[in-house]
C-alpha positions as CSV (number, residue, x, y, z in Angstrom):
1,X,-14.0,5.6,15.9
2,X,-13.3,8.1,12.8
3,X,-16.9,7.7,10.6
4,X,-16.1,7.1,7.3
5,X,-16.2,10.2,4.6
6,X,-18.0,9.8,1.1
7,X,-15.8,10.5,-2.2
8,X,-16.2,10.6,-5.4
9,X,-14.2,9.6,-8.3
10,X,-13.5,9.4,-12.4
11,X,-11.6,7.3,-14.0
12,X,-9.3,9.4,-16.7
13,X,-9.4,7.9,-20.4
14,X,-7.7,8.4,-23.2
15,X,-9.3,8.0,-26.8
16,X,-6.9,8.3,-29.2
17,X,-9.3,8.3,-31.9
18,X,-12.7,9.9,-31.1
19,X,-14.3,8.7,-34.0
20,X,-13.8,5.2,-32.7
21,X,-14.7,5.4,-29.5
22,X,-11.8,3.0,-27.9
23,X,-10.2,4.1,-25.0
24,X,-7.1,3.4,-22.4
25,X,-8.1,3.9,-18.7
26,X,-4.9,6.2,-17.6
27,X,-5.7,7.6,-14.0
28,X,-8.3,8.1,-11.5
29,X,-9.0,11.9,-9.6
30,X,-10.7,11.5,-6.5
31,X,-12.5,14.0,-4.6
32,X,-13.6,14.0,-0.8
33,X,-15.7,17.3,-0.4
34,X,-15.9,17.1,3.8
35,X,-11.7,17.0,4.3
36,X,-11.4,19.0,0.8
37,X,-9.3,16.4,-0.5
38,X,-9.2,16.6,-4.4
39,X,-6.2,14.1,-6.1
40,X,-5.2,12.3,-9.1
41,X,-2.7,9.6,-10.4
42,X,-2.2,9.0,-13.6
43,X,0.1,6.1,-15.2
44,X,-0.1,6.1,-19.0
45,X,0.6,2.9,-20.7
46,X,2.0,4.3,-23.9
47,X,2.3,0.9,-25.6
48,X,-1.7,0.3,-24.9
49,X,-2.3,3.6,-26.6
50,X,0.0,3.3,-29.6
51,X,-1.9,0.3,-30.2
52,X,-5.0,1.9,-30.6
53,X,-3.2,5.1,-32.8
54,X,0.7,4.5,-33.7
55,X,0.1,8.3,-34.4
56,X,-0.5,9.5,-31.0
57,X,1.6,12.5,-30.6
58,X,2.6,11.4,-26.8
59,X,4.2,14.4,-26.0
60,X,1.3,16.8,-26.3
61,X,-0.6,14.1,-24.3
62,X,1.8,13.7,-21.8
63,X,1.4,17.6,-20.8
64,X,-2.3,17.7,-21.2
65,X,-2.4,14.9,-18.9
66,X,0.3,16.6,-16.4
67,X,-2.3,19.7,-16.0
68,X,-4.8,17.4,-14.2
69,X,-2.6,16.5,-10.9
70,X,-2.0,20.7,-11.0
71,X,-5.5,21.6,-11.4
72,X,-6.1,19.2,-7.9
73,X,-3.6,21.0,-6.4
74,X,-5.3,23.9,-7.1
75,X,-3.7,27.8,-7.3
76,X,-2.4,30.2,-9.6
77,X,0.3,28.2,-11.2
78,X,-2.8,26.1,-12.5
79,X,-4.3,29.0,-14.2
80,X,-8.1,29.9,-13.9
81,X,-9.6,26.7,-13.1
82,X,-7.1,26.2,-10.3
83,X,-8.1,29.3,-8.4
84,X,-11.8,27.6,-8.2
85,X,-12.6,26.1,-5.1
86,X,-11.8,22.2,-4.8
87,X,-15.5,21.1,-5.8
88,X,-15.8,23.5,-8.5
89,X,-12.1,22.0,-10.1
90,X,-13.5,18.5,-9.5
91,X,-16.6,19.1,-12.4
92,X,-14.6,20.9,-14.1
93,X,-12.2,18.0,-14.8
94,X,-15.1,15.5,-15.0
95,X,-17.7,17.6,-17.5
96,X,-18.3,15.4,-20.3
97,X,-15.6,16.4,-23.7
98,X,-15.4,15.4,-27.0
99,X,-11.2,15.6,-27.0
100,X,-9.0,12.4,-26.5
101,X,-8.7,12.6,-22.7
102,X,-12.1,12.3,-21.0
103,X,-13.4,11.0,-17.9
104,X,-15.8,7.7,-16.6
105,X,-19.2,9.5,-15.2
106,X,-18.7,10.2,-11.6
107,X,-19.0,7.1,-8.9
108,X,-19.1,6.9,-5.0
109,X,-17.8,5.2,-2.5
110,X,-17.1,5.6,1.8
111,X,-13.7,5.2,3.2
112,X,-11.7,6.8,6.0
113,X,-7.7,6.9,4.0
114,X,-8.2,9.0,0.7
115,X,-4.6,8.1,-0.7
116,X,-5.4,4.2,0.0
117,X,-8.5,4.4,-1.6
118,X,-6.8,6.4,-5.0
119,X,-4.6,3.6,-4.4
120,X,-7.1,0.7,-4.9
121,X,-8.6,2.5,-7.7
122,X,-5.2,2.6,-9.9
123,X,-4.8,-1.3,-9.1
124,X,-8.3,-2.2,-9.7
125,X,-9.3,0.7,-12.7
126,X,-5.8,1.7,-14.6
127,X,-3.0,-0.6,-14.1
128,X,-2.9,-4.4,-15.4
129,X,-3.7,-7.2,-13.3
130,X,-0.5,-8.7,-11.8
């Protein structure tokens, strides 16, 4: 029997308005250092966010958002941070900022299927209740 491996994960926010401190859960990236697995999903509820800021320019956060799944995937096309090993582009998406998208602080967990687990996250972190 396969032991199970210890992640770590972030839940991706967005705050529209800084000053106000309100925020949208969009996505998860998970991180399993042992099989090098480094992921995220993100699904944006734009009507959530224009509630909190009919002014968000979606567009500009739509790409900002985008460079998170490319920085997991790591290389060149990803720019700087991508050529970092997987660990090292995990804290770097996670380090505490001041700028509408941020991240939860840094939580564990043990489980043997990575993509379930991102899976569970987005149902039970980011996406309504059904």
């Amino acid at each position: 029997m396969h032991a199970l491996d210890t992640y770590d994960y972030a839940v991706i926010r967005v705050v529209p308005r800084v000053e106000r401190e309100e925020f949208v859960n969009v996505g998860v990236i998970l991180s399993c250092e042992r099989t090098g697995f480094l992921d995220a999903r993100i699904e944006p509820e734009e009507s959530r966010l224009l509630a909190l800021d009919p002014t968000l320019d979606l567009e500009s956060l739509r790409r900002h958002l985008d460079a998170i799944p490319a920085i997991c995937r790591g290389g060149a096309q990803a720019g700087p941070i991508g050529l970092l090993p997987h660990r090292a582009r995990f804290h770097w998406l996670t380090a505490k900022r001041s700028s509408i998208i941020q991240t939860s602080p840094v939580h564990m967990g043990k489980c043997g299927d990575m993509p379930a687990i991102l899976e569970h996250l987005m149902d039970r972190m980011v996406r309504p209740p059904r």
